[in-house]
TIRO-238851 format. One record per residue (C-alpha): residue number from 1; z, x, y. Coordinates in steps of 0.5 Angstrom, whole numbers, plus 500, padded with zeros to 3 digits. Layout:
! residues N
PT  gudo    Z    X    Y
PT   NUM    Z    X    Y
...
END
This chain:
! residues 431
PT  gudo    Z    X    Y
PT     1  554  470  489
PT     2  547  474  492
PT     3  549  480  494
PT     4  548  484  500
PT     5  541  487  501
PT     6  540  495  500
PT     7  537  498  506
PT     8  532  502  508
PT     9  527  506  513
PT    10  520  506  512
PT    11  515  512  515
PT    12  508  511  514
PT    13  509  504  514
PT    14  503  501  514
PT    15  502  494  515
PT    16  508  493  509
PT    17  506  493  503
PT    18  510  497  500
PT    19  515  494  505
PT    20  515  487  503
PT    21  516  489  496
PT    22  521  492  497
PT    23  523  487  501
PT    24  522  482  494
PT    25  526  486  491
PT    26  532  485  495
PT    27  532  492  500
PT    28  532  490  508
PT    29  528  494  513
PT    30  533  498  518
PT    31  527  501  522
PT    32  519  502  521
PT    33  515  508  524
PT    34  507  507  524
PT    35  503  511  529
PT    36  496  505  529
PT    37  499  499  534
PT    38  494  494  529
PT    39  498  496  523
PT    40  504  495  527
PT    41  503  488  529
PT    42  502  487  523
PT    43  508  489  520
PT    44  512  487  525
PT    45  509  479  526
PT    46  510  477  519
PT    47  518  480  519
PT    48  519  476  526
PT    49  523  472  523
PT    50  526  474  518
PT    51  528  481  520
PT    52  528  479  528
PT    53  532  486  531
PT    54  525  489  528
PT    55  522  488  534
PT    56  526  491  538
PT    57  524  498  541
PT    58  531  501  538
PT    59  528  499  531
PT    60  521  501  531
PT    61  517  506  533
PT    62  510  510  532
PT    63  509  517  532
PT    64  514  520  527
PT    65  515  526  531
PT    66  519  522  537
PT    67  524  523  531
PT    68  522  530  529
PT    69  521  533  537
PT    70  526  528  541
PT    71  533  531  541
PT    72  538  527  539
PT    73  533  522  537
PT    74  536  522  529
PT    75  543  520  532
PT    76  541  515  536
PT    77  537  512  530
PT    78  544  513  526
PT    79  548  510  532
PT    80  544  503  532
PT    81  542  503  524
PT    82  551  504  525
PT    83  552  498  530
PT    84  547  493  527
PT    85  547  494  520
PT    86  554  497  518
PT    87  551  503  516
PT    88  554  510  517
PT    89  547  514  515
PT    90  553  521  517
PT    91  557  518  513
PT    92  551  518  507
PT    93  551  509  507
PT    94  543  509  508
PT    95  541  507  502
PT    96  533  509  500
PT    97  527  513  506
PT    98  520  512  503
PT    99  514  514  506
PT   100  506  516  504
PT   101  504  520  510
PT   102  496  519  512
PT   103  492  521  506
PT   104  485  522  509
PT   105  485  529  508
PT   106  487  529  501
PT   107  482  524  498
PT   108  476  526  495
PT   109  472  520  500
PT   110  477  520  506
PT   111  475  528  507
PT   112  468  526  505
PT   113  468  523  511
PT   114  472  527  515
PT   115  466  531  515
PT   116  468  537  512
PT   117  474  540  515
PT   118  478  544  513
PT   119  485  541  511
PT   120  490  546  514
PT   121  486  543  521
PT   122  487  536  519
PT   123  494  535  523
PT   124  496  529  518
PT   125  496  533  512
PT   126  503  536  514
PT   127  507  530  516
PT   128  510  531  509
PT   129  514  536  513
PT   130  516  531  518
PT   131  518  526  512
PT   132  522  531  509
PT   133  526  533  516
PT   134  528  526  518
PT   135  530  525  509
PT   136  534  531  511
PT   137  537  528  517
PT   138  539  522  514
PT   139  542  523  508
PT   140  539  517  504
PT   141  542  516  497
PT   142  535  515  495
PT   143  527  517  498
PT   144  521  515  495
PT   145  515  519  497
PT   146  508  516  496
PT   147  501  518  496
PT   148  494  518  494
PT   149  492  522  487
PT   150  487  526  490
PT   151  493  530  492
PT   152  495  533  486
PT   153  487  537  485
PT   154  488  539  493
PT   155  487  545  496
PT   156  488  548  504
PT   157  481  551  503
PT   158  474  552  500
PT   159  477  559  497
PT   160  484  556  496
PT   161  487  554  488
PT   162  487  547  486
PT   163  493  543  487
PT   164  496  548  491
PT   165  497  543  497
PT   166  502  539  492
PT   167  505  544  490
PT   168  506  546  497
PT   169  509  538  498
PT   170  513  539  492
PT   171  516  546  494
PT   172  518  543  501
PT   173  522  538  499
PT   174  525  541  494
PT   175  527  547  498
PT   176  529  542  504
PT   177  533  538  499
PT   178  536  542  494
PT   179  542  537  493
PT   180  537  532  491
PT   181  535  530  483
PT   182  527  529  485
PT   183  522  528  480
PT   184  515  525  480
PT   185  509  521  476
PT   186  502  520  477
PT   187  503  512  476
PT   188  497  506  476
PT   189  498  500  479
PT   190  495  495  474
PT   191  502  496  470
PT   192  506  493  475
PT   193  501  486  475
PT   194  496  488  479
PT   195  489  487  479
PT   196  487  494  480
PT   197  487  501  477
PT   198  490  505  483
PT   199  492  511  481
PT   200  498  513  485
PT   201  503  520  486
PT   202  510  517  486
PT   203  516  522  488
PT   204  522  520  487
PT   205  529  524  490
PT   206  536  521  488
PT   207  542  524  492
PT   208  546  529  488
PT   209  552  525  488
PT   210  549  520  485
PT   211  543  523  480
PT   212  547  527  477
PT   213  550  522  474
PT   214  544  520  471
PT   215  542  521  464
PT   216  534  523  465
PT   217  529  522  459
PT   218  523  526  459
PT   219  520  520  456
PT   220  520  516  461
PT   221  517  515  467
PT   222  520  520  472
PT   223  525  522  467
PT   224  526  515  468
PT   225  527  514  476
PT   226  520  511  476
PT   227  520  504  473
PT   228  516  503  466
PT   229  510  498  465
PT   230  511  491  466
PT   231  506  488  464
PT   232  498  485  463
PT   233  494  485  470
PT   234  491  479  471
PT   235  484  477  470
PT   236  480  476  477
PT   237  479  469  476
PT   238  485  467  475
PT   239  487  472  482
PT   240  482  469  486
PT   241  479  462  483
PT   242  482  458  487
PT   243  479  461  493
PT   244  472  459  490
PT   245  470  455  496
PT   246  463  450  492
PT   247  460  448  499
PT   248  460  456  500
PT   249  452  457  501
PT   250  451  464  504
PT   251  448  463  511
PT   252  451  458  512
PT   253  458  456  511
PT   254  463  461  516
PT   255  469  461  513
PT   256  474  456  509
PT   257  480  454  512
PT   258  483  449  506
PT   259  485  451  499
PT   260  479  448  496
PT   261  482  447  490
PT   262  490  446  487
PT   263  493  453  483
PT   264  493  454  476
PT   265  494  460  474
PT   266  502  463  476
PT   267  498  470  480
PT   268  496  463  483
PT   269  502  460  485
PT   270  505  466  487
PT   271  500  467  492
PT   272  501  460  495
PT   273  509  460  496
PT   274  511  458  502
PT   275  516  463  504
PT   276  520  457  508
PT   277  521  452  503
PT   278  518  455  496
PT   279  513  449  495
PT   280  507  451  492
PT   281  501  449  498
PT   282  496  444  494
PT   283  488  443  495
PT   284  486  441  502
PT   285  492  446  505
PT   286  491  450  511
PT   287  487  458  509
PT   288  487  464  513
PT   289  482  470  513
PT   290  478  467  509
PT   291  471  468  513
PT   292  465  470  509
PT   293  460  476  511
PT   294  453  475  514
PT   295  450  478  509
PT   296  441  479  510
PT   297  437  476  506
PT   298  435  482  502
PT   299  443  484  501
PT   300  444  477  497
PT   301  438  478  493
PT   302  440  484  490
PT   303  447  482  490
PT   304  445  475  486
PT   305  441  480  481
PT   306  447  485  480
PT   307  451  477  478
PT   308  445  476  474
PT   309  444  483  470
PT   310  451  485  469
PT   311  451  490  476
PT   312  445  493  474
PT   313  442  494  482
PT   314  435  495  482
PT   315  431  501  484
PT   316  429  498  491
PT   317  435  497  492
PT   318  440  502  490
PT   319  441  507  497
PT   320  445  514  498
PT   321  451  511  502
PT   322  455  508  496
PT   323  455  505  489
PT   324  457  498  490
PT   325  460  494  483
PT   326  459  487  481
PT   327  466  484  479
PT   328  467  482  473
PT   329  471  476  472
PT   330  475  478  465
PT   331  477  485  465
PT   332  476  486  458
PT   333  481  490  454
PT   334  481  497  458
PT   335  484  492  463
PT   336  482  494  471
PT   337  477  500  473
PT   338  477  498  480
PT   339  480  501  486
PT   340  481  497  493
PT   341  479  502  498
PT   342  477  501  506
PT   343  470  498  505
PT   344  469  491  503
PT   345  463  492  501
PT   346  464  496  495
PT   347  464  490  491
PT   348  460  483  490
PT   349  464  477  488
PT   350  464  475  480
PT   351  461  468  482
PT   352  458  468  489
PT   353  453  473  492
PT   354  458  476  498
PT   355  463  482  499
PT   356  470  480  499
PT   357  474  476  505
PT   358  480  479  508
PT   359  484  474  504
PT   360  481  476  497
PT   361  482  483  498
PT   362  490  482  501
PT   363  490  479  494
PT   364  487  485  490
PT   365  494  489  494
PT   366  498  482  491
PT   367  500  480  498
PT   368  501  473  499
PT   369  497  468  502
PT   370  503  467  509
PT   371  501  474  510
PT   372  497  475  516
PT   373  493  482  519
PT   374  492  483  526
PT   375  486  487  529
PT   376  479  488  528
PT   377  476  484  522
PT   378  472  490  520
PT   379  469  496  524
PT   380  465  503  521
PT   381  463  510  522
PT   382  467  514  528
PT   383  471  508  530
PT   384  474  508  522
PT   385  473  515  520
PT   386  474  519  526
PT   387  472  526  526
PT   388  476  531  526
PT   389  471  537  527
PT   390  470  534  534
PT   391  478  534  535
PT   392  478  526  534
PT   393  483  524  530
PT   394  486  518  532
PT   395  482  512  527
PT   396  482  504  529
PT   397  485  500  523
PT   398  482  493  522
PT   399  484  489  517
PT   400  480  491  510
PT   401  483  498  512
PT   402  491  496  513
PT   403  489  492  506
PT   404  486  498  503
PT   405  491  503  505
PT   406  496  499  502
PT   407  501  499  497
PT   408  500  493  493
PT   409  506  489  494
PT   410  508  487  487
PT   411  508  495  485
PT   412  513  495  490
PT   413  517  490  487
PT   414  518  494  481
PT   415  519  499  483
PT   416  524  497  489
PT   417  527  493  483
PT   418  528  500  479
PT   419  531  503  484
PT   420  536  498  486
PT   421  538  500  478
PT   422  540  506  480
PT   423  543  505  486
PT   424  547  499  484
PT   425  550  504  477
PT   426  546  500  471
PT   427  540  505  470
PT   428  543  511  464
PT   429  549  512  468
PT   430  554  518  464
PT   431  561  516  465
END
């Protein structure tokens, strides 16, 4: 007998990763809320017919301030998570809130390129608050807080303390949330099975009613709220061998549009499920996303030394704007080092002389192949940046970017996994 699926609401949502591992592991989205209208379609168009009252209005939103500002706005949430799913968020039935607020501000790069502002001024560095309040609201059983590790070192200001902006979130959530058991961990992504390093902040708030019943370890992660390893990430060419398109000859091939070869490895064949029917898609079946940049011939050159010499670039070809890594194909015994960010031009392929595609870099996150992305392929400076020292704070999202901004989705598996654990009474309940 298959269980009924546990319920949540998604802040911040992005384009859906952390979503769609939830959704793997047997959660159901109530209500998604994502301010950037690309990241949203993208969420939106690959649930359509899975989760069809999602695309109505009363079931997704953008600002999370119409849920803050807009009086009456939580209970009319309540009343049609109520009516739609038999679910009494008053009565304390909504199971789990997650949510990584933009985190721009709190990364090291991302304020880089922010031009310099001071923090306090970055309005998306204080939607933390409005997460807090709409958890308050709600009353969820459980909330998942995520975000980038630079928040732990952060400060408001040039003269401020480091990690004085987290312990602000952490003193708001819990002054917010007294009745709630929260701890948190700093945890990385390849112990989940995915292809990269990707340090992430996880914080982890269980209602009282229900986190007090727990036995936490302080051995564990999270005091044990937060799910431990799992796993060996595996090697690049087993994630995106079989995207190797042999035809591929830079300058002339625009994209591939078939599997060029079968799956052989299982992160092969995980990707390649037919959601529908479950079949693993052969060779010669229908690819998306997989357009190859037109690198200038100068860019080949240095990419086709960097394949050659173990990543080495030469001195002609290094430039100040970033440092680009050749892939390796093997991980070697320290596993992943890398980090999937908004710039596809931070890596080169380990067998071909290009950057990325969009489809290899939605494998880097673990999204499957049937997963599509709305909006621009790619675009730069103000567009993607913004600058918020001119007071222009809105940044388009193309594809690479909602990518890059994600959280990969088997890391959202396990931990939705986890959490259904706790929820369900089988994770060190004291009688």
């Amino acid at each position: 007998m298959t269980e009924s699926p546990r319920h949540f609401v998604d802040l911040f949502a992005g384009c859906g990763g952390l979503s769609l591992g939830l959704e793997d592991a047997g959660f159901a989205p109530a209500f998604v809320s994502e301010l950037n209208k690309d990241a949203l379609e993208t969420y939106l168009t690959n649930r359509a017919d899975r989760h069809p009252l999602l695309l109505h209005e009363e079931f997704h939103g953008n600002d999370i301030k119409e849920l803050v500002v807009r009086k009456g706005a939580i209970a009319r949430l309540s009343a049609n998570i109520a009516s739609a799913y038999g679910i009494d968020a008053r009565a304390g039935e909504l199971d789990l809130v997650v949510g990584g607020p933009p985190c721009q501000g709190f990364s090291g790069i991302g304020h880089r390129r922010s031009y310099s502002v001071s923090k306090e001024q970055m309005p998306s560095n204080h939607l933390f608050e409005d997460m807090v309040y709409v958890v308050s609201k709600l009353r969820p059983k459980v909330f998942l807080f995520e975000n980038v590790r630079g928040l732990l070192s952060a400060r408001w200001t040039p003269a401020g303390t480091k990690g004085e902006i987290w312990k602000d979130v952490q003193k708001t959530f819990a002054e917010q949330l007294p009745d709630y058991v929260i701890r948190w961990e700093l945890v990385h992504a390849k112990d989940y099975g995915v292809p990269q390093n990707r340090p992430r902040v996880l914080m982890v708030g269980v209602r009282g009613d229900i986190g007090h019943r727990l036995e936490l370890d302080d051995h564990k992660r999270a005091g044990g709220l937060l799910p431990q390893p799992i796993g060996v990430p595996p090697d690049l060419v087993d994630v995106l061998g079989d995207l190797v398109d042999p035809t591929f000859n830079q300058g002339g091939l625009a994209s591939t549009d078939q599997y060029p070869s079968e799956a052989t490895s299982s992160i092969q064949k995980y990707f390649r499920r037919d959601p529908d029917s479950g079949r693993i898609l052969p060779r010669g079946a229908p690819l998306t996303e997989h357009e190859y940049s037109r690198h200038s011939p100068r860019v080949v050159a240095k990419f086709v030394h960097m394949l050659e010499n173990d990543g080495v670039i030469p001195a002609e070809y290094r430039t100040k704007k970033f440092a680009q890594r050749a892939l390796p194909p093997r991980w070697g015994t320290t596993g992943p080092t890398i980090t999937a960010t908004s710039l596809p031009d931070d890596y080169v392929h380990y067998a071909q002389p290009r950057s990325l595609t969009v489809r290899e870099w939605a494998r880097l996150q673990t999204f499957p192949d049937w997963y599509s992305f709305a909006g621009k392929r790619t675009t730069g400076g103000v567009r993607r940046a913004g600058n918020p020292r001119e007071g222009i704070f809105d940044r388009e999202l193309p594809k690479y970017t909602q990518i890059g901004n994600a959280v990969p989705v088997l890391m959202g598996r396990a931990v939705g996994e986890h959490l259904l654990k706790i929820l369900s009474g089988r994770l060190n309940v004291v009688a």
